[in-house]
N, C-alpha and C positions, 0 to 999 in steps of 0.2 A: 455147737460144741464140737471141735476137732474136726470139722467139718462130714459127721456122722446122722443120721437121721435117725428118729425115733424107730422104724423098722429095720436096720442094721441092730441098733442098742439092743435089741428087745431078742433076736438071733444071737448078738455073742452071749448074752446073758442066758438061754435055752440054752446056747453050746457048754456054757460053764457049769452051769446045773447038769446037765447029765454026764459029762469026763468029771467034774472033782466030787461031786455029787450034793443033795441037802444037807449032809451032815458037817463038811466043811467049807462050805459054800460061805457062811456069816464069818464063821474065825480068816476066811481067806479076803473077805471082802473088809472088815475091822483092820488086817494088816495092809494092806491097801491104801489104805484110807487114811493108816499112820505113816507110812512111805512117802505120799504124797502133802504130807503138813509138815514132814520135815525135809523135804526137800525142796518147797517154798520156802521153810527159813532159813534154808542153808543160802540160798538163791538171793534173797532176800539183803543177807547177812552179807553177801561178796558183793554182792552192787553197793550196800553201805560203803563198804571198806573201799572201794574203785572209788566211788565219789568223793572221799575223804584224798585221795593222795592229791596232793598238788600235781600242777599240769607243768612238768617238766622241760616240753615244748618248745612254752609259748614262756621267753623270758619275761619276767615284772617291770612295768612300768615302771620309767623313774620317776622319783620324789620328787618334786618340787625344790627347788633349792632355794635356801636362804636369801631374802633379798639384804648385797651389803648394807653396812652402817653408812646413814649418811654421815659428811662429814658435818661438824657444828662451823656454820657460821660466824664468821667474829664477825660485830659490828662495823661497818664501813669510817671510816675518818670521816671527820666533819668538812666538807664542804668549806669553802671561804666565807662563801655567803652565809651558812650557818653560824659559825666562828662571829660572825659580825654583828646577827643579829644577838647571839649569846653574850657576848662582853656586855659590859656594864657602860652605858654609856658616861663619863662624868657631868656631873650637877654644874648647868650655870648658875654662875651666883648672881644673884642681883646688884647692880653697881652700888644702890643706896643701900644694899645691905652690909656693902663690902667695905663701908664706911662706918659703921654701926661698931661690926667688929673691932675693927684697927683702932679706935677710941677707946673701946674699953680696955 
């Protein structure tokens, strides 16, 4: 503790007892003891607040930016060979049927 040994401690404490004497010896050591808890939370209290402020520094990383709109695809034109397969092909007629009709 504060790099003190138990025989120094044991000396300041003799020396404090006979200069302030027994009788204020406990109210001096009570105040002591309150100085010391609140200067941990004062302490305490300003490292919160250091850790709280942003680091001014060191600029922010950028965002990520938007990836553009693709654009929409129109469908391709049809090919010839599509086109060919697509059309209708027209109905042979059967030669004797094509007799059939023209009679009636």
């Amino acid at each position: 503790m504060f790099g003190i040994g138990f025989a120094e401690l044991f000396l300041i404490l003799v020396v404090a007892l006979i200069v302030i004497g027994p009788d204020k010896l406990p109210g001096l050591a009570k105040a002591l003891g309150k100085a010391f808890v609140e200067f941990k939370r004062a302490s305490e209290e300003v490292r919160r607040t250091i850790s709280d402020i942003p680091d001014i520094t060191r600029p922010e990383p950028p965002k990520p930016r938007p990836e553009p709109a693709k654009p929409v695809e129109e469908p391709a034109a049809p090919s010839v060979k599509d086109t060919a397969a697509q059309e209708p092909q027209p109905k042979k007629e059967d030669p004797a049927g094509a007799d059939k009709k023209a009679s009636t």
